[in-house]
C-alpha positions as CSV (number, residue, x, y, z in Angstrom):
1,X,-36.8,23.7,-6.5
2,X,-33.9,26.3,-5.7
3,X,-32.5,23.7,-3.5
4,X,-32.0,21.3,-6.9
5,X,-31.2,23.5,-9.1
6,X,-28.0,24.6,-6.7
7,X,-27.5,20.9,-6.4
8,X,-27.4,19.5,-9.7
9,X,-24.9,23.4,-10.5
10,X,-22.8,22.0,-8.2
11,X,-22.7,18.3,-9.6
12,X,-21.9,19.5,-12.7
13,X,-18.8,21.4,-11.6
14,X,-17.5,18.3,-10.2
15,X,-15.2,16.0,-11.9
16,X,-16.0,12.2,-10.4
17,X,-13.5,9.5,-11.2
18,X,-14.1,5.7,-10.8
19,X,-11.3,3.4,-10.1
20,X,-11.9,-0.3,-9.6
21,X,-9.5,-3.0,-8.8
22,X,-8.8,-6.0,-6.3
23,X,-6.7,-3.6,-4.0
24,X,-4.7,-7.1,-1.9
25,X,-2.0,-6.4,0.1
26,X,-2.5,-2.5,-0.6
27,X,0.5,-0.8,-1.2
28,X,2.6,2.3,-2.1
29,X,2.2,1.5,-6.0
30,X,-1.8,1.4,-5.6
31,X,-1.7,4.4,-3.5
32,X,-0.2,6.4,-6.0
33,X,-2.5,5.1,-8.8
34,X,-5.0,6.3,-6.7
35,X,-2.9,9.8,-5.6
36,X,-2.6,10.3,-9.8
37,X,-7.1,9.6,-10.5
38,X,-7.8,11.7,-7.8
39,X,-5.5,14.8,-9.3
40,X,-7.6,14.4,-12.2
41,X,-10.9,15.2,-10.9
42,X,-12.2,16.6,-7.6
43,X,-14.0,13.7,-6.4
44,X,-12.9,9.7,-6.3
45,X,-14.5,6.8,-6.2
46,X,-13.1,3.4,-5.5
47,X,-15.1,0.1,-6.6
48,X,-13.3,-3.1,-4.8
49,X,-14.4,-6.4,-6.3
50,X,-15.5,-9.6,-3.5
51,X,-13.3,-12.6,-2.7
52,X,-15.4,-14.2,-5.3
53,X,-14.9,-12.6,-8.2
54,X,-11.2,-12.4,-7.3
55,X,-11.3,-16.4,-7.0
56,X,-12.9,-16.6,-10.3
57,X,-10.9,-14.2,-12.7
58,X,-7.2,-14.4,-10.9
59,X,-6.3,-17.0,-8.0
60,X,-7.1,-16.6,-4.3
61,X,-6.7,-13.5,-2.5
62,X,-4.3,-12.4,0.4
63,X,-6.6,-10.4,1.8
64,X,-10.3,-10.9,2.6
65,X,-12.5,-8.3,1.3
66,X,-13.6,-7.0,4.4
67,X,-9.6,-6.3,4.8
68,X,-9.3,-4.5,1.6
69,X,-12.2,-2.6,1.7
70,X,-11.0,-1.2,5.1
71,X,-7.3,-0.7,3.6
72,X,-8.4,1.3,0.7
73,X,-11.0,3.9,3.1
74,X,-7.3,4.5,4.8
75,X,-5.4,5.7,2.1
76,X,-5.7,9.4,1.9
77,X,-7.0,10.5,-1.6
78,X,-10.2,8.4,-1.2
79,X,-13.5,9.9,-1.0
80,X,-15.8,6.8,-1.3
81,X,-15.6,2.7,-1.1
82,X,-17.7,0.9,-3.2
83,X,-17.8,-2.6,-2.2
84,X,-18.0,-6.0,-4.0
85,X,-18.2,-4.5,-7.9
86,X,-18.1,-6.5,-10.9
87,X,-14.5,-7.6,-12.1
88,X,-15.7,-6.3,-15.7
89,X,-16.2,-2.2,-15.7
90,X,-19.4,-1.5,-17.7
91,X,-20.9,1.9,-18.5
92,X,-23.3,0.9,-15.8
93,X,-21.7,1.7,-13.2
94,X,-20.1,4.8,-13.9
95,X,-23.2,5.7,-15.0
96,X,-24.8,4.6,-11.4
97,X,-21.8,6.2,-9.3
98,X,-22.4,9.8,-11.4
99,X,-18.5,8.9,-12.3
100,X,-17.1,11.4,-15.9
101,X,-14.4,8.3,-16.6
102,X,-12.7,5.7,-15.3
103,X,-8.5,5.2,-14.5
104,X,-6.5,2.4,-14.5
105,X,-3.0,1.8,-14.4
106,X,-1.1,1.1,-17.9
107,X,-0.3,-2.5,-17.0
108,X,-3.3,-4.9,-18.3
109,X,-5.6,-6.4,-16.6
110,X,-7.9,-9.5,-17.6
111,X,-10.8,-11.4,-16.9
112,X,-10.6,-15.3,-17.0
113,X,-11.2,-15.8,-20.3
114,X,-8.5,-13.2,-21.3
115,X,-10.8,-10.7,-21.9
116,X,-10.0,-6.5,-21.3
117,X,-11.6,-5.8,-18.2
118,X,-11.9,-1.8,-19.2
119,X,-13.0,-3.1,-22.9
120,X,-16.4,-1.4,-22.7
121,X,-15.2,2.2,-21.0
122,X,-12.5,2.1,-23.5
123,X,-14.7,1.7,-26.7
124,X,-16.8,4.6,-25.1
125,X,-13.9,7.3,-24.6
126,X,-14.2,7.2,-20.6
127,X,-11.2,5.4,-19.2
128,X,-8.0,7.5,-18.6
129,X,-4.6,6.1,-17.8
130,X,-2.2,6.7,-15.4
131,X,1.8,5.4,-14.9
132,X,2.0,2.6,-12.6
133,X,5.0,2.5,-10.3
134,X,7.6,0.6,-11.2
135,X,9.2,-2.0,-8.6
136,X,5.8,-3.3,-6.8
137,X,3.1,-5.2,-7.2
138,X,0.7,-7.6,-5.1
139,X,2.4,-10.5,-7.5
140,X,6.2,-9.2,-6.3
141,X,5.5,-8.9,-2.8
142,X,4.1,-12.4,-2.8
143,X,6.6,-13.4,-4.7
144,X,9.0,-12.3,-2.0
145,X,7.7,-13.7,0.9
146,X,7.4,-17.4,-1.5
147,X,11.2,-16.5,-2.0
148,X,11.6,-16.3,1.8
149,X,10.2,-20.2,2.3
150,X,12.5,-21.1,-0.3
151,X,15.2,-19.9,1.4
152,X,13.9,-21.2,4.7
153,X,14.3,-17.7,6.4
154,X,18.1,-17.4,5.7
155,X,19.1,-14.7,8.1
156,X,22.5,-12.2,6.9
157,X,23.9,-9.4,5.5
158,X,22.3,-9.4,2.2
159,X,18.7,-9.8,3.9
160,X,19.0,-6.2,5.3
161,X,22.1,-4.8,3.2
162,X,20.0,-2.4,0.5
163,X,22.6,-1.1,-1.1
164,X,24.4,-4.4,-1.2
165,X,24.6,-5.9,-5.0
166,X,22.4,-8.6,-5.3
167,X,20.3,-8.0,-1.9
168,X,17.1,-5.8,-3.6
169,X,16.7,-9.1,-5.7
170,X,15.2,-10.4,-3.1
171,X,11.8,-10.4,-3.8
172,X,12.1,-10.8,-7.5
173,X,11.7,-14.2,-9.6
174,X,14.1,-14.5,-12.2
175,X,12.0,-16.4,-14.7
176,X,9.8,-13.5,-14.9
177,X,9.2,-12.2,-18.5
178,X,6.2,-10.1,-18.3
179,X,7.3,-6.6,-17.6
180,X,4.5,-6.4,-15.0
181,X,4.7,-9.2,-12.8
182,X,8.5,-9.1,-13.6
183,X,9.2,-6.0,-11.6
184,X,11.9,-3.6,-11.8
185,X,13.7,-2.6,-8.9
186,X,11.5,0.5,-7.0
187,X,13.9,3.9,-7.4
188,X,12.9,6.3,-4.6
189,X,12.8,9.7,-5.2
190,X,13.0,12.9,-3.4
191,X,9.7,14.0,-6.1
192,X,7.9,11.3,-5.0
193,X,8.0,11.5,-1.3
194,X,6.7,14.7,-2.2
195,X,3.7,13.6,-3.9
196,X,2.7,11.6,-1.1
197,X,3.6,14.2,1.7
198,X,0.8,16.7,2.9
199,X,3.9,19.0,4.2
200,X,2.0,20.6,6.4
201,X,3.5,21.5,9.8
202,X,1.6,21.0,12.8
203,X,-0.2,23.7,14.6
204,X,1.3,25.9,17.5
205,X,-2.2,24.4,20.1
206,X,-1.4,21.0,18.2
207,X,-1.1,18.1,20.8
208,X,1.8,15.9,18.7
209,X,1.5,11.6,19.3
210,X,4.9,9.4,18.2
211,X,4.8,6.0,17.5
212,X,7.6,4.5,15.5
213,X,8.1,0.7,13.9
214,X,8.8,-1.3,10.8
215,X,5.6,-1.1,9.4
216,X,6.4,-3.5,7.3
217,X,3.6,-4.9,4.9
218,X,1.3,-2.2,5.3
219,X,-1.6,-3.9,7.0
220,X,-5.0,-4.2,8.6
221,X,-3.2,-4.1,11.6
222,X,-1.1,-0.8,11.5
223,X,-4.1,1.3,10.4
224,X,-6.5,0.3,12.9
225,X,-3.4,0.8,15.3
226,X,-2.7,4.7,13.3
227,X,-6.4,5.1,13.4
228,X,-5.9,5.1,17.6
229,X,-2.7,6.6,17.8
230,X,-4.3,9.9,16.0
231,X,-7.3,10.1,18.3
232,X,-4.5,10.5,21.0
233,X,-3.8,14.1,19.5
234,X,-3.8,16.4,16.3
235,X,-0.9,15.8,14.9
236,X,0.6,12.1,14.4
237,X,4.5,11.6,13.5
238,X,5.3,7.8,12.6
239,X,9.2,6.8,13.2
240,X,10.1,4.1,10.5
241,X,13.3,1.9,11.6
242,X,15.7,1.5,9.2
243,X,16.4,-2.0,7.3
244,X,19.1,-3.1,9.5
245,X,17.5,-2.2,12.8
246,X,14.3,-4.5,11.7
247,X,16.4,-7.2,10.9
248,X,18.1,-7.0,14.5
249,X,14.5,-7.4,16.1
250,X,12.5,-9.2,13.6
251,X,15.6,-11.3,12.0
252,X,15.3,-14.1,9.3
253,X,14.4,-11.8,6.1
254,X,12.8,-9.2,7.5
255,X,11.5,-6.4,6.6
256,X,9.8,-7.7,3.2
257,X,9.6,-3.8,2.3
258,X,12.7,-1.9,2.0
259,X,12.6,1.7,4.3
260,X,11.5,3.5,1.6
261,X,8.9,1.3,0.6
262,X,7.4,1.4,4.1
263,X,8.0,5.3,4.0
264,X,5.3,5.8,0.7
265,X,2.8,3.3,2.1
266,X,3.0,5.3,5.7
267,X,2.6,8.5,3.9
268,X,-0.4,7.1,2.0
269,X,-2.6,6.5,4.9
270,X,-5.1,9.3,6.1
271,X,-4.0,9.2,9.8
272,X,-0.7,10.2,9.7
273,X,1.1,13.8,9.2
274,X,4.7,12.9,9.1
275,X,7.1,10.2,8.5
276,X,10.5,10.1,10.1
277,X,12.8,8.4,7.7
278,X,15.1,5.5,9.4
279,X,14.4,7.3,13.3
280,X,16.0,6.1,15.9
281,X,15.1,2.7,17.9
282,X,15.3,4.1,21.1
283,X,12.8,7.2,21.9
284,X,15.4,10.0,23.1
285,X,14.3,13.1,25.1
286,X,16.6,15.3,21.9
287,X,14.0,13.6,19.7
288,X,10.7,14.5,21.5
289,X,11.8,17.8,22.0
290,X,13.1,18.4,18.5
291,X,9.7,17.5,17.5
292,X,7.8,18.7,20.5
293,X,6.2,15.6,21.3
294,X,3.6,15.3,23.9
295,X,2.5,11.6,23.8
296,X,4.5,8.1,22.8
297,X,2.3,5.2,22.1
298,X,2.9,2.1,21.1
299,X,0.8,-1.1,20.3
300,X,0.2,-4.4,21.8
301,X,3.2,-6.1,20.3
302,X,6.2,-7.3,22.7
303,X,8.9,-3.8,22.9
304,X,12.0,-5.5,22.0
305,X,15.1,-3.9,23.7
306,X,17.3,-1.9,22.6
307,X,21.0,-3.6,20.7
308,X,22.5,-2.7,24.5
309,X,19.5,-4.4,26.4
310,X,18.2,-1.0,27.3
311,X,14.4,-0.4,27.3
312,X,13.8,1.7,24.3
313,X,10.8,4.0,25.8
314,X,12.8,4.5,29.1
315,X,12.9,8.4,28.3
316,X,9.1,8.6,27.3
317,X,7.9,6.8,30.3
318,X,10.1,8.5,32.8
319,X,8.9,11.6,31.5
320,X,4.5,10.0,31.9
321,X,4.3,11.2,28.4
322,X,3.9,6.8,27.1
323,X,1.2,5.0,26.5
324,X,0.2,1.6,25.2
325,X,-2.5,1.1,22.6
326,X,-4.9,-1.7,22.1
327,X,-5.8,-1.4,18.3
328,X,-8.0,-4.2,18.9
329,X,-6.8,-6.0,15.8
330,X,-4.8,-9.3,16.2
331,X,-3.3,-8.8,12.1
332,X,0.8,-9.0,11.8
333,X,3.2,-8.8,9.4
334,X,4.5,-12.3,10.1
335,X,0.3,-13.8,9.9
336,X,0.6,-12.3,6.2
337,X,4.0,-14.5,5.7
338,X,2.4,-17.6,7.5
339,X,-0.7,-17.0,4.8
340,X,1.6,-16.8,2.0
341,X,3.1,-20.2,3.4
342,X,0.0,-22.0,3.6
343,X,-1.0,-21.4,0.5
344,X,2.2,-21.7,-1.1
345,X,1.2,-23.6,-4.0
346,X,-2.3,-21.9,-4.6
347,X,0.0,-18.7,-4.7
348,X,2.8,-19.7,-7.2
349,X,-0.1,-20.8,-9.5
350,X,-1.8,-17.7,-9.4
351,X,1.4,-15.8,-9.9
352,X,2.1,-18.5,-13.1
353,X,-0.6,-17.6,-14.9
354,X,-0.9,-13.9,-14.1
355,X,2.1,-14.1,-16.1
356,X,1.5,-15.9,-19.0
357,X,-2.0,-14.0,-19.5
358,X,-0.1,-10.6,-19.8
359,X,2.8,-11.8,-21.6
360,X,0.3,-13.0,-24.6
361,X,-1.6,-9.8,-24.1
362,X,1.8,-8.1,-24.1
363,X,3.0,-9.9,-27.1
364,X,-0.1,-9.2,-29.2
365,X,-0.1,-5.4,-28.2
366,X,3.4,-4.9,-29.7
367,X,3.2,-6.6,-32.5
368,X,0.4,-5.2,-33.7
369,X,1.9,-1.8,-32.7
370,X,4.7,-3.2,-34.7
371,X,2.1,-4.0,-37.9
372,X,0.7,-0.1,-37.8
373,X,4.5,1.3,-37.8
């Protein structure tokens, strides 16, 4: 009995947030959704709805559900996957999951019918909402890649040129008019990188692992690949290439993300410590010993040479501190983009009416905030 009564004490200190969504082609913008629920309680739980329900309410998915329910365990502030939940939150479930409230984003989401998913936790004072992050979304980043078939993998300056006018267009479709699927450009900050950076420093007895890429996409693929690279040591420091340096070895309009895109989505996963921003292509010995490195790995993916034909993990190997990884998962950036192609049509539908169901809810919102003023 003393054993329950400590129990249930303890439960009741304990703030426990629900957050339910589709979670496709997880990102940087749902991490930090998820970084902002979890800072308002202790303990979250994430509900992910099947390929079904996705099907049924929005257009098909990018991701199977066994994909996304493996993406979201990976992002760091997660306590708890809950798979396949209905696409309408009810009192129910909170209820079932012990869960205070619910948090969502303040962009809308809908059933088919145009209904308010969070309706029912709304009337009932238990949803909470939280700033979504301006400049992504699933419906942008398919919207790039559809952009890149239209322009038949046009390969040049603009592709890779961030800071060139015109070139972080990219990815955005100019008839958009909802100001949710019609994103804004994403402005990095100094704050943010912040919020999604432990900042702790490794340990003096800590055995540090390097691996360094695009990671473009944030995938299946990468975390399984992160998930190996950190049982390699204690302390795991990821390398991201800068935008021109991808476009070199991956060409056409690579990378989808721009570098400090990739650098949030990095941060958010669970396995890694540390994110060098636009490192080096070739490993140098300066670099290993500036951050007392002890292992290089690197997956299963062709090592493209260096812009001088030089083997970029010459100095690693010569030193017996490489090795190559087997993440045993086949998933690549370029497999998303051949999805995406595929499905081309089934895609631009989805994203068409996405759009016009949040543009009437938009319109209805404001005007009626418009009647009460």
């Amino acid at each position: 009995m003393f054993l329950i009564a400590v129990m249930s004490e303890e439960k009741g200190n304990q703030i426990r947030v629900w957050c339910d969504g589709c979670y496709d082609m997880v990102h940087f913008g749902h991490a930090n959704s998820l970084r902002q629920a979890k800072a308002l309680g202790d303990y979250l739980i994430v509900g992910i709805h099947s390929d079904y329900e996705i099907t049924k309410h929005k257009g098909p998915p990018v991701f199977t559900e066994e994909e996304r329910y493996k993406m979201v365990r990976g992002i760091k502030w997660v306590d708890e996957v809950v798979e396949g939940v209905p696409y309408v939150t009810t009192l129910e479930t909170l209820d079932k999951y012990h869960c205070d409230f619910c948090v969502h984003g303040d962009d809308i989401t809908m059933t088919a019918d145009g209904v308010d998913t969070y309706h029912l936790v709304k009337a009932a004072g238990r949803y909470r909402e939280v700033q979504r992050t301006a400049g992504v979304s699933t419906t942008d980043l398919v919207g790039r890649m559809l952009l890149m078939t239209r322009q038949h993998f046009r390969q040049g300056p603009l592709e890779y040129d961030v800071g060139h006018e015109g070139s972080s267009q990219l990815g955005l479709d100019s008839d958009a008019r909802s100001p949710y699927t019609g994103c804004s450009q994403f402005l990095p900050t100094t704050q943010k990188i912040i919020q999604f950076s432990d900042g702790k420093p490794p340990k003096a007895n800590d055995k540090i692992v390097y691996v360094a890429g695009a990671f473009d996409l944030f995938h299946v693929g990468h975390l399984d690949f992160l998930e190996k690279a950190r049982a390699e040591g204690d302390y795991l420091i990821v390398g991201l290439h800068t935008d021109p340096i991808v476009n070199r070895y991956k060409g056409s309009n690579y990378p989808i993300m721009n570098l400090h895109e990739r650098v949030l989505s990095v941060l958010a996963c669970k396995y890694v410590s540390e994110v060098v921003i636009g490192a080096p292509y070739a490993v140098s010995k300066n670099l290993m010993e500036h951050f007392k490195v002890d292992l290089v790995c690197h997956g299963q993916t062709p090592i493209q040479p260096d812009a001088d034909g030089s083997d970029p993990y010459a100095k690693p190997k010569q030193l017996c501190k490489f090795k190559l990884l087997d993440s045993e998962n086949t998933m690549t950036t370029e497999k998303i983009v051949d999805r995406i192609i595929r499905h081309r049509l089934e895609f631009e539908d989805r994203n068409r009416k996405k759009e016009k169901k949040e543009l009437q809810a938009y319109k209805a919102t404001h005007n009626l905030t418009n009647e009460t003023h």
